[in-house]
C-alpha positions in Angstrom: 28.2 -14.9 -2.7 29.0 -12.3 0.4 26.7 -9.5 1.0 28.8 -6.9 2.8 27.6 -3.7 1.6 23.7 -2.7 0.8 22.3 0.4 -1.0 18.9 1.2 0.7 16.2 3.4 -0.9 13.2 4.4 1.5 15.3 5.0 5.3 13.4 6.8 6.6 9.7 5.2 5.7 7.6 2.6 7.5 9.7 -0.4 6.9 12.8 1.4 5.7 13.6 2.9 9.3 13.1 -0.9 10.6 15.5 -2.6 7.9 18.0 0.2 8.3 18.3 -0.4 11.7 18.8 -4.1 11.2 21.4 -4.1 8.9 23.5 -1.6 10.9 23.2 -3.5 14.1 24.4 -6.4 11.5 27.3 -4.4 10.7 26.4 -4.5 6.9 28.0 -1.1 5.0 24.9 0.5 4.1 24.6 3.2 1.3 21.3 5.2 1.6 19.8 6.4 -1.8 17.6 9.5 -1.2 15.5 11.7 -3.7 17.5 15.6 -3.4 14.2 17.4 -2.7 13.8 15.0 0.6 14.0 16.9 4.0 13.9 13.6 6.1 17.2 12.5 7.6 17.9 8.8 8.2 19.1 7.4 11.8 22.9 6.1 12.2 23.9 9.5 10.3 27.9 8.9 11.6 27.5 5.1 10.3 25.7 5.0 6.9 26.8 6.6 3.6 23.9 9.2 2.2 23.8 9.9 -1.6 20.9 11.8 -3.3 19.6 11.0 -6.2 16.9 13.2 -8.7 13.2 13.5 -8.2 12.6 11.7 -10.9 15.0 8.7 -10.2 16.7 8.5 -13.9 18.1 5.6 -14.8 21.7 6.4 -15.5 21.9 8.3 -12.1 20.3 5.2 -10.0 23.1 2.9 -12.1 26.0 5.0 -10.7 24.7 5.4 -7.2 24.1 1.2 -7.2 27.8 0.8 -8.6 29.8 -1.4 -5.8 27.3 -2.7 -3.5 26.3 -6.3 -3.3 22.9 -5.5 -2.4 19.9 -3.3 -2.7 17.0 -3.1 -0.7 14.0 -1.1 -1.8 11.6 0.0 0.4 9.4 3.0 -1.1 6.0 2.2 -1.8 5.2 0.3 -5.5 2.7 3.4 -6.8 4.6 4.0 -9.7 5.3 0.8 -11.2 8.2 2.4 -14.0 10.4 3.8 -10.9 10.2 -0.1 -9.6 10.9 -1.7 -12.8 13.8 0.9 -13.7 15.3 0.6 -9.9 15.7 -3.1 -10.7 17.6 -2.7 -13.7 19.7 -0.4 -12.8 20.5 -2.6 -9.9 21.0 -5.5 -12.2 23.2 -3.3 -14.4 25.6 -1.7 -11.8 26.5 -5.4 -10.8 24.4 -5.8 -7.7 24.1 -9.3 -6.9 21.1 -10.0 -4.4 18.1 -7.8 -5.1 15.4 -7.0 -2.6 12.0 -5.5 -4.3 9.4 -3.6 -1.9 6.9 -6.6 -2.0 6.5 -6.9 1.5 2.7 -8.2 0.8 -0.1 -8.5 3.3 -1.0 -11.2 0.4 0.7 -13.0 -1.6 0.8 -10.9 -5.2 0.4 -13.9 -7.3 -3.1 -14.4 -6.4 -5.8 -13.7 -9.1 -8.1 -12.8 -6.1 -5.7 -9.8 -5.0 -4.9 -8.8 -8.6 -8.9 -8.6 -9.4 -9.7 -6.3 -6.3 -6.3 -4.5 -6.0 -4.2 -3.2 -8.7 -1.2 -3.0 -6.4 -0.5 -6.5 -6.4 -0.6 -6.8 -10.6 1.8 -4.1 -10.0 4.1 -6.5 -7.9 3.9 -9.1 -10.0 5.0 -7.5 -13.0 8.2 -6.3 -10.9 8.8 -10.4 -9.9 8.7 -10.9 -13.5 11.2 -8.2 -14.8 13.7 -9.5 -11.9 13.4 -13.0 -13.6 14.5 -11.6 -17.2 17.0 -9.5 -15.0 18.5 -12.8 -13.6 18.5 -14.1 -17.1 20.0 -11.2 -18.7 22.7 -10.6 -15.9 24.0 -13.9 -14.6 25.5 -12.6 -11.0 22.0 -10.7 -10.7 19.5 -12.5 -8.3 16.6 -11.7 -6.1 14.6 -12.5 -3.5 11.0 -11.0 -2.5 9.1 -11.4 1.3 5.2 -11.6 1.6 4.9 -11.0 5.4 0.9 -10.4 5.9 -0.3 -7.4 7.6 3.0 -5.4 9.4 0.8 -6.4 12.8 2.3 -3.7 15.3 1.8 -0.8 12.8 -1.8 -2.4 11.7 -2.6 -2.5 15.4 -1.5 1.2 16.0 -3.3 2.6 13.1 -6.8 1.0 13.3 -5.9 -0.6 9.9 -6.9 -3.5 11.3 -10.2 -2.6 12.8 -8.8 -2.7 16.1 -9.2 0.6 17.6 -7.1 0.7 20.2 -8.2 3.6 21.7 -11.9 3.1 21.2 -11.9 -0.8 22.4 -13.9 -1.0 19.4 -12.9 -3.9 16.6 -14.7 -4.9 13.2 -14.6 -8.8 12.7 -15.0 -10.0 9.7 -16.5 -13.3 9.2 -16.8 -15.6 12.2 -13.5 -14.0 13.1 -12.0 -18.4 13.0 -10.0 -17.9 10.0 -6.0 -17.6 10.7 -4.1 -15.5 8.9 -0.1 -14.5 9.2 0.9 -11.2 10.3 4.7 -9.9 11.4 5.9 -6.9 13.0 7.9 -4.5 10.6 10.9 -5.9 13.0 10.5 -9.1 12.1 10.4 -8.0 8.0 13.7 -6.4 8.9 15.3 -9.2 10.6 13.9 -11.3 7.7 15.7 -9.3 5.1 18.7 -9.5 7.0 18.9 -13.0 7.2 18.2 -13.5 3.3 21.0 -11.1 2.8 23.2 -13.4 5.0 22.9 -16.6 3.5 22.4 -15.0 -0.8 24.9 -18.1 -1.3 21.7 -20.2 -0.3 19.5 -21.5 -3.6 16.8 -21.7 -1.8 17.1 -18.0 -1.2 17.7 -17.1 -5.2 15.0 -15.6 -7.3 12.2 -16.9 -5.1 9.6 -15.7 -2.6 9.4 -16.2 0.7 6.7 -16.3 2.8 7.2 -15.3 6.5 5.3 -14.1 9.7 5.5 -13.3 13.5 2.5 -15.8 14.4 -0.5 -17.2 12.7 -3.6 -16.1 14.3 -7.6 -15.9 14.0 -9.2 -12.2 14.4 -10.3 -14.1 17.6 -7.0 -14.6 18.8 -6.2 -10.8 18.7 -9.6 -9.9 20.2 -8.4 -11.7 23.0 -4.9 -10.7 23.1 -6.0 -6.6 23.1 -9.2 -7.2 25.7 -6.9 -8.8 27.9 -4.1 -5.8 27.7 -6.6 -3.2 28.1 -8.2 -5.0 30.9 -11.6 -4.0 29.2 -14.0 -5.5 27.2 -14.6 -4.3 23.7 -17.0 -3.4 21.7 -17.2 -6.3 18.5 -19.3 -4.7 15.3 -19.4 -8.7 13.0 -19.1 -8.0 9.5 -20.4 -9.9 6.5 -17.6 -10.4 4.5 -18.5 -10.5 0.8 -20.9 -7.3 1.3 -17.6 -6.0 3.1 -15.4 -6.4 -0.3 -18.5 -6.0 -2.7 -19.1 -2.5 -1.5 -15.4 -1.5 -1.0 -14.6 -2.8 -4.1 -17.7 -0.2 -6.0 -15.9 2.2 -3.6 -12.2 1.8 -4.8 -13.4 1.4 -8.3 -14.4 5.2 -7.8 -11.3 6.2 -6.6 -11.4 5.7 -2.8 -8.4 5.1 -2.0 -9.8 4.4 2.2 -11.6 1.4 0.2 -8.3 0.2 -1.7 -7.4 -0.3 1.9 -9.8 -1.5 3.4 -10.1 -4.5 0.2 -6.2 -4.7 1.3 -7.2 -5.4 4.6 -9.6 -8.3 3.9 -7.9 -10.1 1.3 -5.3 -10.3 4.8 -8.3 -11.8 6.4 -9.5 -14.2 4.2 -6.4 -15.2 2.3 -3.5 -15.1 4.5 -2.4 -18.4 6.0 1.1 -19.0 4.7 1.9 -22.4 7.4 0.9 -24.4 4.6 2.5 -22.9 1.7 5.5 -24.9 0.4 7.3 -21.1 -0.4 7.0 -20.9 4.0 10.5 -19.8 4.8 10.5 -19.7 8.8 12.9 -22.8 9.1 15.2 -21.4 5.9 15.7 -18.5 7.8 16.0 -19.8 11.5 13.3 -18.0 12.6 10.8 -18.9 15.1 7.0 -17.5 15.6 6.9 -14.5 18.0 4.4 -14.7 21.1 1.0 -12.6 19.9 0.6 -11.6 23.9 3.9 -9.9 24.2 3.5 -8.2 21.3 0.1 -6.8 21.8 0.8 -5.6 25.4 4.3 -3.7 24.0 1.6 -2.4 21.2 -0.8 -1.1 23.6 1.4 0.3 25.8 3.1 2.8 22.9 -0.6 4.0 22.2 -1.2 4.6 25.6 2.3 6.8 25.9 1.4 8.6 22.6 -1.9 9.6 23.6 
């Protein structure tokens, strides 16, 4: 199985922009799928093929625009769980043969933890398991989802983290020891890449892989940001069950700062992939990234934007 040309829904998004760039700069034929009503344009406009799609993302219309790629990569966010599910199939019924879905996880989806404090990732689940009957139903169909952790440099930017960058303030949850993987949303991208390269790989097929850019305590990035401000921050230490107990009364109101903030956590607590036998870094000939480097690049974009 050669991968050689990719339809990509979600360009223009937070990972989207990152994978499109990647699979141009991999010289992959890329087909981006866009809703009509969208304004946003996609980079590469002179290299990539743009085809809208309805609003409402019918079935028959996603079929036609997925017809003769090898590939589709999905990278809008898994709200409604009937646009993923009907993405898939139409994927699976226009003869695509390697099937990316927008896992992307800060935990892995599977977990009965996650599922109990945050809906999304019963959501994801039930996505993995329409892609199996898909693979049953269509025998060229295949699939292959990535739980990456937190997407670290965006995490780090936004405060979703609790590092506030630009109050030298962070939240530590815990005794701040535990170590959890994190990636940038380059190293998602370059990850999707690679799977898409080596689809003819059964370790690759209908599986989840775990990735990450390092594997790090809240500690370890305490020190990493203190030392690439030069200053010393403030550190709030936060009791972690209270933390989920009341974010979870919170999101069960319809907060969705709280559904965060429980996403957030469960990242914390539950987020160590190294030992994992579904740990793909050596599958995919990739190597940890150094937390340092990234943080000082990190800091220095906030401190241009502000």
């Amino acid at each position: 199985m050669t991968i050689r040309t990719v339809a990509l829904i979600g360009a223009t998004g937070k990972i989207g922009a990152f994978v499109l760039d990647a699979l141009v700069a991999a010289h992959f034929s890329v087909t981006v799928l866009q809703r009509a009503s969208s304004s946003a344009r996609p980079a590469h406009a002179s290299t990539i093929q743009l085809v809208q799609v309805p609003d409402d993302l019918p079935a028959e219309a996603l079929a036609r625009a997925s017809h003769g790629h090898d590939a589709a990569v999905i990278c809008i966010p898994l709200t409604d769980v009937d646009v993923h599910l009907r993405l898939a199939t139409a994927a699976a019924r226009a003869g695509v043969t390697r099937y990316v879905p927008a896992d992307f996880g800060s935990v892995d989806a599977g977990s009965a933890r996650a599922q109990e404090l945050v809906p999304l990732f019963a959501r994801k689940t039930r996505v993995r398991e329409h892609l199996d009957r898909l693979a049953v139903e269509h025998g060229g169909f295949t699939w292959t989802s990535i739980v990456s952790g937190h997407f670290f440099d965006w995490a780090l930017k936004s405060n979703f983290m609790h590092f506030d960058v630009r109050g030298r303030k962070a939240e530590i949850l815990g005794h701040g020891a535990q170590r959890s993987s994190l990636s940038t949303l380059a190293r998602i991208a370059d990850a999707t890449v690679r799977i898409l390269r080596m689809a003819e790989r059964e370790e690759t097929r209908n599986k989840v892989l775990f990735i990450q850019s390092f594997c790090v305590t809240q500690l370890d990035i305490l020190e990493a940001v203190q030392k690439a401000t030069g200053a010393k921050w403030e550190v709030e230490w936060v009791d972690v069950d209270r933390y989920i107990e009341e974010n979870k009364a919170k999101a069960d109101a319809g907060d969705k700062q709280a559904v965060e903030d429980l996403v957030f956590a469960l990242g914390v607590i539950d987020g160590d992939w190294e030992q994992r036998p579904e740990f793909s870094m050596d599958l995919l000939g990739l190597q940890n990234e150094d937390l340092q480097t990234v943080v000082d690049g990190v800091i220095k974009d906030v401190a241009a934007s502000s």
